[in-house]
C-alpha positions in Angstrom: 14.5 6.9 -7.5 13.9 8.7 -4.0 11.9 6.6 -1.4 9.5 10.0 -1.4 8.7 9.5 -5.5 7.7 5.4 -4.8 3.8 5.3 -4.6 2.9 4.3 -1.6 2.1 0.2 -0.9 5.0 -0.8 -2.9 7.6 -2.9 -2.4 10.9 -1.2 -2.8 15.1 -2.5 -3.1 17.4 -0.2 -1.0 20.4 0.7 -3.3 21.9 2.2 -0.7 22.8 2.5 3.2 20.6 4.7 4.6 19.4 7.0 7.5 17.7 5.7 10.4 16.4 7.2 13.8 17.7 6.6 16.6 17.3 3.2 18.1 15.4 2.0 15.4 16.0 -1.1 14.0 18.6 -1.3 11.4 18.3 -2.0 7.7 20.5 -3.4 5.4 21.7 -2.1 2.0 19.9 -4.0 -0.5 17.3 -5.2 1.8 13.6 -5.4 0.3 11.2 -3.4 2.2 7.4 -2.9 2.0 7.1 0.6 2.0 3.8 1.6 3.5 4.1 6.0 3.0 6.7 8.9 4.0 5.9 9.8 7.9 7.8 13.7 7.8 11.5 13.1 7.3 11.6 8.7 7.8 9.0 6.5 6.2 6.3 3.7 7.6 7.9 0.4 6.3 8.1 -2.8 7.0 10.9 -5.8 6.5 10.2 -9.1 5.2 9.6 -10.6 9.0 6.7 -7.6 9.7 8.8 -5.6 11.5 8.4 -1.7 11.3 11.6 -0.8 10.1 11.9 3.8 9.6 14.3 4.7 6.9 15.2 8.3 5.8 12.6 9.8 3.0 15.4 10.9 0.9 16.7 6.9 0.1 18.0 6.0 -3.1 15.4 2.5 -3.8 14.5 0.6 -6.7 11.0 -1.0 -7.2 10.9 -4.5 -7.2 9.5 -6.4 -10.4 7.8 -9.0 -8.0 5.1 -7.5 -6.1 4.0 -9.6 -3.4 1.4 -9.4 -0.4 2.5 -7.2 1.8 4.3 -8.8 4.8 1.7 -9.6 8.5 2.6 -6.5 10.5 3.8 -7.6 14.0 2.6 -6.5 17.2 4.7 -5.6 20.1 
């Protein structure tokens, strides 16, 4: 499934590498990720430490079975 067909406030399995921006922080394939919605051609997510992590719209992902609370954003 692409990252854009998820509903939005879900957590989500990368099953892939995947795009980032530049000098974004970098995500790992098969990291979980709270994806929060599709922001043009990167999403709103963030990692499992709160971080806001960007990764391309077009992502191959999974749903996870285990839907948790979402993660406590962090502030910078």
């Amino acid at each position: 499934m692409k990252l854009y067909d998820c509903p939005r406030d879900t957590w989500v399995k990368l099953k892939e590498a995947t795009t980032i921006p530049p000098a974004a922080p970098t995500v790992g394939a098969s990291e979980e990720i709270y994806f929060c919605h599709i922001d043009g051609m990167y999403s709103f997510c963030l990692n499992k430490k709160g971080d806001v992590v960007h990764i391309a719209a077009w992502t191959d992902v999974e749903i996870c079975k285990d839907q948790k609370k979402p993660p406590k954003r962090k502030y910078s």
